[in-house]
C-alpha positions in Angstrom: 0.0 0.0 0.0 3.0 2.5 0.3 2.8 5.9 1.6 0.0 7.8 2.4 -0.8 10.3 -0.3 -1.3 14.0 0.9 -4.7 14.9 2.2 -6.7 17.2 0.2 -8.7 19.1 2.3 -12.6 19.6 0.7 -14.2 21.1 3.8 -12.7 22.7 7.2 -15.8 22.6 9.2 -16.8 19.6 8.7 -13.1 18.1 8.5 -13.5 16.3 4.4 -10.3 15.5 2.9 -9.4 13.7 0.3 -6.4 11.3 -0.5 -6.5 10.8 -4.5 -4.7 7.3 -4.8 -5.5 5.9 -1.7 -5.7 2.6 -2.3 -5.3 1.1 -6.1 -8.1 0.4 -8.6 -7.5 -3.4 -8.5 -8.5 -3.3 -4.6 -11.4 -0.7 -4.9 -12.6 -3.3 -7.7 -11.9 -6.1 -5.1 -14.3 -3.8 -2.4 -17.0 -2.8 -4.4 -17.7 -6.9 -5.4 -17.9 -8.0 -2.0 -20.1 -5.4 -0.9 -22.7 -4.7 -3.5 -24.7 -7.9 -3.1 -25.0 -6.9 0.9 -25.8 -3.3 0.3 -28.7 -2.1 2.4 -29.9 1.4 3.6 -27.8 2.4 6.7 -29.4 3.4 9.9 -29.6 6.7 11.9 -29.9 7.2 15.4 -33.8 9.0 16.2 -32.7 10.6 19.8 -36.2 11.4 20.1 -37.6 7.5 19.4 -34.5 6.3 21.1 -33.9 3.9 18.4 -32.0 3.4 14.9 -34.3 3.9 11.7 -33.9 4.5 8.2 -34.5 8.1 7.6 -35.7 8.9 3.8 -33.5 12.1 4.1 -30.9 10.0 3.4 -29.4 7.8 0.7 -26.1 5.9 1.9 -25.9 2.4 2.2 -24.2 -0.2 4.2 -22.5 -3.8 3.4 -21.9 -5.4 6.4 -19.5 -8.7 7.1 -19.3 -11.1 10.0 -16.3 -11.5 11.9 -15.5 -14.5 9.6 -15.7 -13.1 6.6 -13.4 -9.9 7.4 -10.5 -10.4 5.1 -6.8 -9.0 5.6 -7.4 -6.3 3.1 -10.3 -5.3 5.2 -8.0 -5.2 8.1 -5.1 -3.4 6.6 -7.8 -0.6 5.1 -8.8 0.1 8.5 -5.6 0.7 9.5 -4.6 2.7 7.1 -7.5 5.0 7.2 -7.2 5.2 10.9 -3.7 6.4 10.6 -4.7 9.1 7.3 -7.5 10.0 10.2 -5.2 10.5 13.2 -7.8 8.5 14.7 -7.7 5.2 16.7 -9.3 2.0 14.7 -12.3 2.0 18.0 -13.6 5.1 16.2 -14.2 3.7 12.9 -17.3 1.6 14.0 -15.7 -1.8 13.7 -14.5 -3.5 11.4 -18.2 -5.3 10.9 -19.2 -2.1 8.4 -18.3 0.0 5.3 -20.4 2.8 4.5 -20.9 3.2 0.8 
C-alpha cells in the first residue's frame, strides 16, 4: 500500500479530505464486489424515538460482514485510514461495516 498520499482538504468545518490514490483500482474493484450484493440502507440514530431507523432524508448504504468473513485487506484498510485520520481503529465503527 506504500505511503500515504497528501490529504486534500474539501471542507474545514466539517473536516472532508481527500487522498487521490488511496488505495489502487485493483483493490477498490476487489471492495466494491464484495459489498454490493449486501448493500442495504444504513441506519440513523432517532434521539427522540431512542432507536436506529432508516431516515428517507438520506441515501447511503451499508455492506456489512461477519467477523469470519473480514479479510486482511479489510484489516489493513482500516488501519490505514485510521492512521490518514489520526484517529484510533475503536472510532471507525468496527470492522463489521463500510459505508458506501
Amino acid at each position: 500500500m506504500g505511503e500515504l498520499p497528501a490529504a486534500r482538504v474539501l471542507s474545514a468545518d466539517p473536516q472532508v479530505h481527500a487522498f487521490e490514490g488511496f488505495v489502487s483500482p485493483a483493490a477498490c474493484d476487489w471492495l466494491i464486489a464484495r459489498a454490493r450484493c449486501r448493500l442495504t440502507p444504513s441506519y440513523v440514530y432517532d434521539a427522540a424515538g431512542g432507536k436506529n431507523i432508516i431516515s428517507t432524508a438520506r441515501t447511503n448504504s451499508v455492506a456489512s460482514f461477519t467477523l469470519a468473513e473480514v479479510e486482511l485487506l479489510d484489516l489493513l484498510l482500516q488501519f490505514r485510514m485510521s492512521v490518514a485520520c489520526r484517529r484510533p481503529l475503536a472510532q471507525h465503527g468496527g470492522s463489521r461495516r463500510a459505508s458506501l
